[in-house]
VMD Tcl script that draws the C-alpha trace (Angstrom):
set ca {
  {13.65 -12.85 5.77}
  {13.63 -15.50 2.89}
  {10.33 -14.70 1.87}
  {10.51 -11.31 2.40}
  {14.06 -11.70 -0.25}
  {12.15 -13.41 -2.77}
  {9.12 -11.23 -2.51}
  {11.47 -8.56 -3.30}
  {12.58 -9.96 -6.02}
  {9.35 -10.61 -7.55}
  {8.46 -6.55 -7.08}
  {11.83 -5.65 -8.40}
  {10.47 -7.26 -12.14}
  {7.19 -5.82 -11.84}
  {6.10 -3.22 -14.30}
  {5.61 0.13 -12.70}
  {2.87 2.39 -14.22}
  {2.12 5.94 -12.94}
  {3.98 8.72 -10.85}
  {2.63 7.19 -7.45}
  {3.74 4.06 -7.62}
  {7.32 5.26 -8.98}
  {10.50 5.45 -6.14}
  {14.02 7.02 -5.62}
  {16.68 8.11 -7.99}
  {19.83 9.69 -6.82}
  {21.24 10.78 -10.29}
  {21.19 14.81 -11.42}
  {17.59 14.66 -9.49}
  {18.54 13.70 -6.10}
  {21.70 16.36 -6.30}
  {19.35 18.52 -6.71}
  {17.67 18.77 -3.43}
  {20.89 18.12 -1.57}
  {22.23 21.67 -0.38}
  {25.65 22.60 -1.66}
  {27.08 22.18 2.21}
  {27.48 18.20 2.23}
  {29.14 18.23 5.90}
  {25.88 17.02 7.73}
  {24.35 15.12 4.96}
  {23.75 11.41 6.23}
  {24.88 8.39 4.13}
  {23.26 5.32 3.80}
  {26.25 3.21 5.93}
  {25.46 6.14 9.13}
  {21.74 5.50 8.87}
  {22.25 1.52 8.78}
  {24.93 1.95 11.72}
  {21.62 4.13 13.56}
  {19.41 1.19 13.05}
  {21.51 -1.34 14.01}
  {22.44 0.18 17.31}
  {18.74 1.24 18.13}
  {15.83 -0.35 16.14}
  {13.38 -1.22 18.60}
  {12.75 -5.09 17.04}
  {16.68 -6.18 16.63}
  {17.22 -4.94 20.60}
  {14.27 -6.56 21.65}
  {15.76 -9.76 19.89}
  {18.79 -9.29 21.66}
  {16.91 -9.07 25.33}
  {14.97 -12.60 24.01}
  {18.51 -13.87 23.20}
  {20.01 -12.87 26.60}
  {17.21 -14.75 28.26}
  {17.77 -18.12 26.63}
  {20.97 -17.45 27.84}
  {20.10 -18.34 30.84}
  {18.92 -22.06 29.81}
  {22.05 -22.86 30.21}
  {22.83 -22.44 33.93}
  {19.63 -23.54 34.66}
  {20.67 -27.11 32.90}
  {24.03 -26.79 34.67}
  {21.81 -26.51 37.98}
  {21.52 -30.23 37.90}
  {25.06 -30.75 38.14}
  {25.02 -29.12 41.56}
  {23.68 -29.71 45.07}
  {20.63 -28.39 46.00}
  {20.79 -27.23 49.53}
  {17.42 -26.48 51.70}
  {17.25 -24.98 55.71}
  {14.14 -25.40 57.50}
  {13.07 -23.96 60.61}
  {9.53 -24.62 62.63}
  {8.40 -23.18 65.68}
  {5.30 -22.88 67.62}
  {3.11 -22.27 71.01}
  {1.49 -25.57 71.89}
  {-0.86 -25.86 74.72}
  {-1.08 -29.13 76.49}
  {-3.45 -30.40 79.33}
  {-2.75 -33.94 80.55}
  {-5.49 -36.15 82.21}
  {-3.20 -38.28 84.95}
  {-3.96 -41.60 86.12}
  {-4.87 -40.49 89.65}
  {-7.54 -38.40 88.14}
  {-5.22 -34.99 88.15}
  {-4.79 -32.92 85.30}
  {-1.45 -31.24 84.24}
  {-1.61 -28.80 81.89}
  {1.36 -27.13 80.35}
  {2.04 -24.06 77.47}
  {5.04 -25.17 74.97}
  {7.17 -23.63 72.81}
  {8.64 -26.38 70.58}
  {11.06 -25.75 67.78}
  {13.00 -27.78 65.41}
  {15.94 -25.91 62.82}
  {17.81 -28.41 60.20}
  {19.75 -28.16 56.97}
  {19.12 -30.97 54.06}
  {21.91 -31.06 51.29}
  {20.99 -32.98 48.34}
  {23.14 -34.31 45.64}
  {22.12 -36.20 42.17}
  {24.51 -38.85 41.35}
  {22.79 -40.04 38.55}
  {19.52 -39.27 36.48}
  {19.57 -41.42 33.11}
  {22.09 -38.87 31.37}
  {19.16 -36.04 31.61}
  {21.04 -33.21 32.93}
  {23.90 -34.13 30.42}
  {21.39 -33.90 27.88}
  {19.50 -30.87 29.06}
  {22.68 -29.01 28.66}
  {23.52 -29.78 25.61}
  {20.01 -29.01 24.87}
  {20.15 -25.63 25.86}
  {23.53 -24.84 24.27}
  {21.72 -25.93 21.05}
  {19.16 -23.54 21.59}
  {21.72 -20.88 22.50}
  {23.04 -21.89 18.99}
  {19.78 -21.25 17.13}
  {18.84 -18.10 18.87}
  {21.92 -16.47 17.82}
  {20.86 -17.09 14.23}
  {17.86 -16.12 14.40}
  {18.93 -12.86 15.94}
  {21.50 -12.46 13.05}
  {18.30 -13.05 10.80}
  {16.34 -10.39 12.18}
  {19.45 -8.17 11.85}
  {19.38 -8.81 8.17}
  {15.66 -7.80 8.23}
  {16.29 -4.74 9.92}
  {19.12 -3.60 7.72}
  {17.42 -4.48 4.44}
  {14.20 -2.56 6.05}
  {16.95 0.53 6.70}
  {18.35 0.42 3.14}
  {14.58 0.69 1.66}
  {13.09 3.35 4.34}
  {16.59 5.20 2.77}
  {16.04 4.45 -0.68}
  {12.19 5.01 -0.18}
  {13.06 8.88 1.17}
  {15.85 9.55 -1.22}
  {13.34 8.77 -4.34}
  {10.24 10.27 -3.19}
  {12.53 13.39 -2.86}
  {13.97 13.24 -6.78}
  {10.25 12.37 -7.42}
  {9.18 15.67 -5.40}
  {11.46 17.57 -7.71}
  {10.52 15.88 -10.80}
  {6.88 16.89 -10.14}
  {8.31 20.55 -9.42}
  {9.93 21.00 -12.67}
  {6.68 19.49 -14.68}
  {4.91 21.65 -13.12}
  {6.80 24.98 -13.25}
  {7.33 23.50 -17.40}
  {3.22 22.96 -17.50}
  {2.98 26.84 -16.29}
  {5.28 27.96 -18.43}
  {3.72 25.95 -21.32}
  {0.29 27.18 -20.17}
  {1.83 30.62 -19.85}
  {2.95 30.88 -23.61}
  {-0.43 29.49 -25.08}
  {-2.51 31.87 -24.10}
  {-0.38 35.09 -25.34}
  {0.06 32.51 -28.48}
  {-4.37 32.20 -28.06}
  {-4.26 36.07 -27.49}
  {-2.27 36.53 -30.95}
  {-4.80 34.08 -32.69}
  {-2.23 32.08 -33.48}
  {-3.35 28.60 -31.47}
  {-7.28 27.78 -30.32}
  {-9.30 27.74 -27.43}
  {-8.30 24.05 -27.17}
  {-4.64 24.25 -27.39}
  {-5.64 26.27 -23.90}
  {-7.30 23.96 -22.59}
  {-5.29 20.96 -23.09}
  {-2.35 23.08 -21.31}
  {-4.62 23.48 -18.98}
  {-6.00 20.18 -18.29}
  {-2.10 18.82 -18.26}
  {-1.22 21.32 -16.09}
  {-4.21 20.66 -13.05}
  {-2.68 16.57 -13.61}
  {0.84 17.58 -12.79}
  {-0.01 19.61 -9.44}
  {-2.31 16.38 -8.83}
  {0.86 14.32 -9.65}
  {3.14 16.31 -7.35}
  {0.60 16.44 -4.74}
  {0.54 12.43 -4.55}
  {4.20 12.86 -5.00}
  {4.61 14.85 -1.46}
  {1.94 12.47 0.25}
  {4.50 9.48 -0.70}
  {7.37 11.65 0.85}
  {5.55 12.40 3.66}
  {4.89 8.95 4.29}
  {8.57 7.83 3.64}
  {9.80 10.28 6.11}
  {7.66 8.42 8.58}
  {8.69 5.03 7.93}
  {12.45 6.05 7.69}
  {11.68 7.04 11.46}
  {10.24 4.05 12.22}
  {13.23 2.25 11.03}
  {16.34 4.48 11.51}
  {15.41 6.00 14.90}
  {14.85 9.23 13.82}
  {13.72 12.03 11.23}
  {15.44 11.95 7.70}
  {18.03 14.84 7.11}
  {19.77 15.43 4.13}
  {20.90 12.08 2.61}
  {23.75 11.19 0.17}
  {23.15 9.26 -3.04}
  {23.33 5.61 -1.95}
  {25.44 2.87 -3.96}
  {25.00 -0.85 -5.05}
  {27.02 -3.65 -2.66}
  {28.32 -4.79 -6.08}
  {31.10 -6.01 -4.43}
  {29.95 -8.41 -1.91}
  {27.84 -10.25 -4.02}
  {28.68 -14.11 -5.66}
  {29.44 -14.05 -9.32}
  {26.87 -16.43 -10.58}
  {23.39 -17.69 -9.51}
  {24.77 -21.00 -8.75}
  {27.62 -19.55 -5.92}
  {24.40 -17.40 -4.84}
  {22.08 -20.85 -4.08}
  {25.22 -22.74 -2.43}
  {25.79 -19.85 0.14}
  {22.62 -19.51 0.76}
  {21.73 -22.80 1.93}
  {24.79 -23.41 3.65}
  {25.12 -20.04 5.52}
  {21.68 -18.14 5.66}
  {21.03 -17.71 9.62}
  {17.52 -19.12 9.16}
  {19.08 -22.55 7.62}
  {21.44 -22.67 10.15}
  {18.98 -21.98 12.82}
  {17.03 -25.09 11.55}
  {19.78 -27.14 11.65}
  {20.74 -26.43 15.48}
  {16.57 -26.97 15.64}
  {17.26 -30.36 14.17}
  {20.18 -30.96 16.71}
  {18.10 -29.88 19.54}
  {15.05 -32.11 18.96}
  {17.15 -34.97 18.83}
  {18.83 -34.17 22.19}
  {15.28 -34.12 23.62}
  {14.36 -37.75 22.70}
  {17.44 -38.78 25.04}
  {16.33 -37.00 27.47}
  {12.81 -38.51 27.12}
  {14.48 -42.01 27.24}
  {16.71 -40.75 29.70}
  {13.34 -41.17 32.47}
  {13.49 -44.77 31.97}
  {16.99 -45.21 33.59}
  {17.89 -45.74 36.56}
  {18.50 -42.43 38.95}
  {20.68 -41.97 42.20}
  {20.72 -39.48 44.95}
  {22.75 -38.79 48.27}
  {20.97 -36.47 50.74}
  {23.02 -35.05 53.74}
  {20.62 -33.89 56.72}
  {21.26 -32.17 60.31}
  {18.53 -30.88 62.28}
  {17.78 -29.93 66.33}
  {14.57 -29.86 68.11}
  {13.81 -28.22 71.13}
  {10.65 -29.57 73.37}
  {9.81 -28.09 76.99}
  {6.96 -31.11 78.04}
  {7.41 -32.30 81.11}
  {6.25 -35.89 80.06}
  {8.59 -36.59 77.47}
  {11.65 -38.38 78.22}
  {13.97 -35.95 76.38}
  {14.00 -31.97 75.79}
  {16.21 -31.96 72.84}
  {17.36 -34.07 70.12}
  {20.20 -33.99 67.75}
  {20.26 -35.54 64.36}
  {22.99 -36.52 61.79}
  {22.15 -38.39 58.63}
  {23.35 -39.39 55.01}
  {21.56 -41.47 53.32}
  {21.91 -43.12 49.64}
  {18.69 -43.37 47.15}
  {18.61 -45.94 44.24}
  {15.18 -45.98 42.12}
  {14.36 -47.71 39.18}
  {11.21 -47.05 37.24}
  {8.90 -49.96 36.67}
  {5.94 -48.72 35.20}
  {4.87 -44.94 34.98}
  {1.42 -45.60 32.83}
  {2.88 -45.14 29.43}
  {4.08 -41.32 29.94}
  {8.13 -41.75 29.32}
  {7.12 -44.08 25.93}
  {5.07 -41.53 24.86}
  {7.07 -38.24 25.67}
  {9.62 -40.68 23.64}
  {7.79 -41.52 21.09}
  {6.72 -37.56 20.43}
  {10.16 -36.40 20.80}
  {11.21 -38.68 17.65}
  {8.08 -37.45 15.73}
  {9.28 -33.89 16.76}
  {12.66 -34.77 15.52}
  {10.93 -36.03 12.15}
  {8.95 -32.68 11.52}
  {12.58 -30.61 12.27}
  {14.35 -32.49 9.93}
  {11.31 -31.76 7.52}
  {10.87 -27.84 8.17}
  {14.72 -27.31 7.42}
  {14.30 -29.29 3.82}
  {11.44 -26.56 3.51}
  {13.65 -23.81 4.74}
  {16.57 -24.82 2.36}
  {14.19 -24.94 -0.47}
  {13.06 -21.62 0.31}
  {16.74 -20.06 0.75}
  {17.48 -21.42 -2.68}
  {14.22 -20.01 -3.97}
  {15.21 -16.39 -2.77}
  {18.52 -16.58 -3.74}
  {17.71 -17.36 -7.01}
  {14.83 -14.79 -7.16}
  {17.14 -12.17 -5.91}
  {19.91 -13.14 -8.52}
  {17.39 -12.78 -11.32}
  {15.94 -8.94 -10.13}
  {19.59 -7.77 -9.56}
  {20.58 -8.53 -12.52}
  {17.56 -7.79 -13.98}
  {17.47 -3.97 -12.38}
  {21.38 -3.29 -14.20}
  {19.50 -3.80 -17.40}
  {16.51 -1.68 -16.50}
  {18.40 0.89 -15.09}
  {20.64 1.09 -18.58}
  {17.21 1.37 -20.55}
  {15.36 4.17 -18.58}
  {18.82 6.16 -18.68}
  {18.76 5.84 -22.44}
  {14.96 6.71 -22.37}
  {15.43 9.39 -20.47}
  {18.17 10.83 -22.93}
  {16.17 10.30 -26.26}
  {13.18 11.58 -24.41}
  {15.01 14.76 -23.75}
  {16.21 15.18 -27.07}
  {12.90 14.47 -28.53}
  {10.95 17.11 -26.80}
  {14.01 19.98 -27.41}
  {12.69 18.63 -31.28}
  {9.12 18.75 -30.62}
  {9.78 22.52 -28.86}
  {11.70 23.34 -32.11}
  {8.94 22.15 -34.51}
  {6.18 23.57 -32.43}
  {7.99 27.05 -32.44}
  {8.30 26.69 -36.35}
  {4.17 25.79 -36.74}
  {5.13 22.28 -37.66}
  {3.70 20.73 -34.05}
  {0.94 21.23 -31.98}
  {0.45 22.69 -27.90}
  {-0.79 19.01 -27.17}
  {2.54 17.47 -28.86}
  {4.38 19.23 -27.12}
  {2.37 18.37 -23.43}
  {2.73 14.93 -24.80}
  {6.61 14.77 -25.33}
  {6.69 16.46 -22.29}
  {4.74 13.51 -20.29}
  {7.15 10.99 -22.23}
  {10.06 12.18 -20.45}
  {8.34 12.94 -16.96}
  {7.05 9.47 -16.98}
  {10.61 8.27 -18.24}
  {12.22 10.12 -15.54}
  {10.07 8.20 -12.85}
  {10.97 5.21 -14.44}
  {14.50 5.94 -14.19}
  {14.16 6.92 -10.56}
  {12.66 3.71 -9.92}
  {15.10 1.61 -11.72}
  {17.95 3.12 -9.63}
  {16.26 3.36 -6.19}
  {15.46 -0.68 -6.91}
  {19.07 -1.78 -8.24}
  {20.37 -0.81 -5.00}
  {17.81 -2.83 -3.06}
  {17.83 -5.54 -5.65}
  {22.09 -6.03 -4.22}
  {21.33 -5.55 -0.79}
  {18.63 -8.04 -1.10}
  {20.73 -10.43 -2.56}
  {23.54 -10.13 -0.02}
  {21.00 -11.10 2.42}
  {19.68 -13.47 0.59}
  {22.61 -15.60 0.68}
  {23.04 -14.39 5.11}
  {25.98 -12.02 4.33}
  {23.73 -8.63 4.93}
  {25.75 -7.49 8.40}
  {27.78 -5.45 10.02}
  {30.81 -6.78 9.66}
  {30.44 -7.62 6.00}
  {29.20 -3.91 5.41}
  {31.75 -2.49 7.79}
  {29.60 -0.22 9.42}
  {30.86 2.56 11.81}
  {29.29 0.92 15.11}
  {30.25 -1.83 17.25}
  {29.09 -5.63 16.25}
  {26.88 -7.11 19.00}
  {28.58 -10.11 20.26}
  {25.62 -12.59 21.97}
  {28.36 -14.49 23.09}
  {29.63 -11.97 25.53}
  {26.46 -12.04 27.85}
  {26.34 -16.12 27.03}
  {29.99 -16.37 28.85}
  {28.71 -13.69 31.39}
  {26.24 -16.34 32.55}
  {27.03 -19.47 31.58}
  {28.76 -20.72 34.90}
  {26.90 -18.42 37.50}
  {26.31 -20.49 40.46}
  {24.41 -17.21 42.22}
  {23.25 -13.83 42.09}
  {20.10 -12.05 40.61}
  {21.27 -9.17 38.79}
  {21.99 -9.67 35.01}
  {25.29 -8.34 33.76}
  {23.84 -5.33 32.81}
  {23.04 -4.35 36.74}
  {19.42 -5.03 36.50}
}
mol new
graphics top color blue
foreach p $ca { graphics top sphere $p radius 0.5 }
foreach p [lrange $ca 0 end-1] q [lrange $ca 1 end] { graphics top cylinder $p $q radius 0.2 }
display resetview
C-alpha cells in the first residue's frame, strides 16, 4: 500500500499525451451519459460499501486473520492439563513346558485400560511468553488486514474513476467525430462549389478516419474498465454518479501528512507489533534453558487370565512430581537464542525502512494532490479558451479568412484539451483518496460508508478462551 501511494503519486505528475492514455471526467461530459432518471444510478460511497463487503482479497484476509486467531488458544493450551486414556487388548497364546516334562498350553485375553492426567507447573516462562507472542501477532494481523482494506478501497475508487472517465472519454470521441462528419460534410459541397481544393477534402478526411480510430481505442479502454470495475466492485458497472474529492479528511500541510503517517499507517503499526513479537520470541528461546516442572496423575487396570501368574488383575494409583534441568543440549537453545536476537535486530530494521517509506508516500501523495487542484484549474481554463478559439476560427473560416485544416486543427486543440481536463479531474479525486490512505485513514469508518465495519476482534473474543469444540463460530 505505501508503494503503491507513492507510485500514485508519481503517475498523478506525469504528462499525459494522446486520447488513450487520457481518464475520467465527471463535469458537463460525464452528465452527459447519465440518463435523466438518477434513482438507480450508483455512487462512488455504494460501490466502495460493495467492495468492502465482498472483494474476494480483503475476505480472504479476514479468513487468514480468523486463523491466527486461533494462536492464541493454542498458547493458552499450555496453561492447561493435558489429559490422555489408553486402552490395550489382545489374544495371546501361551504353551508352557513344565518341569515334569508336561506342557500346558493356554489362549489369553489380556487387557489393560488407564487414564494419565498431566499438568505443567513450570516451563522457563515459555507458555507465558508464547501467549503474549501470539496476542502480538493477533495485533499485527489486524493491521495488516486494515492495510489491505485500504488497498482494496483505493483499487474501488480507481476501477470507479477509471469507468466514469473512459465513459466522458467515449462521448468526447462521439462528438469529434459527429463534428469531423459534419466538417467533412460541408467541405465537399464547399469542394463541389469550387470554393475549397481537393486537399481541404482530404485533410477532413484524413482527421476524420483519426477520430473514429480515437474513439475506437476510446471504447476498447471502456471495455476494459468495465472489466476491472468487476473485478474490484463485485459486479458490472451501472450508471454511476460524478464522484467527489475527500477534501475534508485530509491534514492541512505536508508536515501533519508525514507525522500521521508514520505514527498511524497500519503497515507501521504492523511493524511495530513485528518488533514486539520478535522480542517475545528470544525469551522464549532462553526460556529452554530454565528449569521445567511437571505433575502427572495416572490410574490404570489390567486384566490377565494365565494360570501361572500369581495375580489376575492389578490396580494402579499414581502421582508423581518431575523436576528437570537442562545441562547441555549441543548448542541448540544458544543458538535458537542467539537467532531470535538477530531476528529482533532485522525487525527493528525493516520498520525504520517501513517508516521511511510511509513518509516517502505521504509526502509524494501531498505533492500530486495538490499538484492535480492546479492542473485541474488549467485544463478547465484550456478547455474554455479552446472553445472560444475554435467558435473564432469557425467565424473566420466562414468569412474566407481561415482554412478547412485550421479549423480541424482548433478543433483537435480542444478535443485534446478536453481529455486533458478529464484526466485532471478523474486524478484529483484519486490524488485525495490516495493521500487519505497514505497517512492509514482510507476506511470505513472514516468514509462512513453504508455497510457494517468488520470487527476482527469479535471472532478473536469468540475464541480466545475455548477450552473445546471444532466448529468455528461461524458453524463450520
Amino acid at each position: 500500500m505505501i508503494g503503491r501511494a507513492a507510485r500514485a503519486g508519481r503517475v498523478m505528475m506525469r504528462h499525459r499525451s494522446g486520447v488513450v492514455s487520457v481518464f475520467a471526467t465527471w463535469a458537463a461530459l460525464a452528465l452527459s451519459c447519465v440518463p435523466s432518471s438518477q434513482a438507480w444510478a450508483e455512487a462512488l460511497p455504494e460501490a466502495l460499501a460493495k467492495a468492502y463487503q465482498t472483494n474476494p482479497q480483503l475476505n480472504a484476509e479476514r479468513a487468514r486473520q480468523r486463523a491466527t486467531d486461533e494462536n492464541v488458544p493454542q498458547a493458552l493450551a499450555g496453561y492447561r492439563p493435558q489429559i490422555v486414556a489408553s486402552l490395550s487388548a489382545g489374544l495371546q497364546s501361551v504353551r508352557n513346558l513344565l518341569p515334569d516334562n508336561t506342557i500346558q498350553t493356554a489362549n489369553l485375553k489380556p487387557w489393560i485400560v488407564g487414564v494419565t492426567v498431566t499438568q505443567t507447573l513450570f516451563n522457563g516462562f515459555r507458555t507465558a511468553n508464547s501467549v503474549r507472542a501470539a496476542e502480538l501477532q493477533v495485533q499485527s494481523g489486524r493491521e495488516a488486514l486494515r492495510n489491505v482494506g485500504q488497498g482494496v478501497l483505493l483499487d474501488a475508487v480507481t476501477a470507479y474513476t477509471n469507468v466514469l472517465a473512459n465513459q466522458s472519454l467515449v462521448e468526447a470521441q462521439r462528438s469529434n467525430v459527429a463534428f469531423l462528419r459534419e466538417t467533412l460534410a460541408v467541405t465537399q459541397r464547399r469542394l463541389n462549389a469550387g470554393d475549397v481544393t481537393p486537399t481541404d477534402s482530404a485533410q477532413a478526411e484524413a482527421r476524420l478516419n483519426r477520430g473514429l480510430a480515437d474513439l475506437n481505442a476510446a471504447e476498447v479502454a471502456l471495455a476494459v474498465s468495465q472489466a476491472t470495475y468487476a473485478q474490484v466492485i463485485g459486479n458490472a458497472p451501472s450508471q454511476l454518479r460524478p464522484a467527489e474529492a475527500v477534501d475534508r479528511y485530509l491534514p492541512k500541510s505536508r508536515e501533519d501528512a508525514q507525522t500521521m503517517a508514520i505514527r498511524q499507517h497500519p503497515a507501521v503499526m504492523a511493524a511495530s507489533f513485528d518488533v514486539d513479537f520478535a522480542s517475545t520470541n528470544i525469551r522464549i528461546a532462553e526460556g529452554t534453558l530454565l528449569p521445567s516442572a511437571t505433575i502427572q496423575g495416572s490410574a490404570s487396570k489390567s486384566r490377565n487370565n494365565d494360570p501361572t501368574l500369581g495375580t489376575f488383575a492389578e490396580d494402579q494409583a499414581s502421582i508423581v512430581a518431575n523436576v528437570t534441568a537442562p545441562i547441555y543440549d549441543g548448542g541448540q537453545a544458544a543458538a535458537q537464542t542467539r537467532q531470535a536476537k538477530e531476528i529482533t535486530a532485522q525487525s527493528r530494521l525493516v520498520l525504520d525502512q517501513i517508516r521511511n517509506q510511509a513518509r516517502a508516500a505521504a509526502t509524494s501523495a501531498w505533492v500530486a494532490n495538490e499538484g492535480a487542484k492546479v492542473t485541474v484549474s488549467a485544463s478547465e481554463s484550456e478547455v474554455k479558451a479552446a472553445t472560444v478559439a475554435l467558435q473564432g476560427v469557425q467565424r473566420e473560416a466562414a468569412g474566407g479568412q481561415r482554412t478547412t485544416v485550421d479549423v480541424l486543427n482548433s478543433q483537435a486543440d480542444l478535443i485534446l484539451a478536453k481529455a486533458r481536463l478529464i484526466g485532471a479531474q478523474r486524478d484529483r479525486v484519486i490524488a485525495s483518496y490516495t493521500l487519505l490512505s497514505a497517512i492509514g485513514h482510507l476506511d470505513v469508518k472514516t468514509l462512513n460508508l453504508n455497510t457494517p465495519d468488520y470487527l476482527p476482534e469479535v471472532h478473536y473474543h469468540q475464541v480466545r478462551d475455548a477450552w473445546h469444540g471444532l466448529r468455528t463460530p461461524s458453524g463450520q
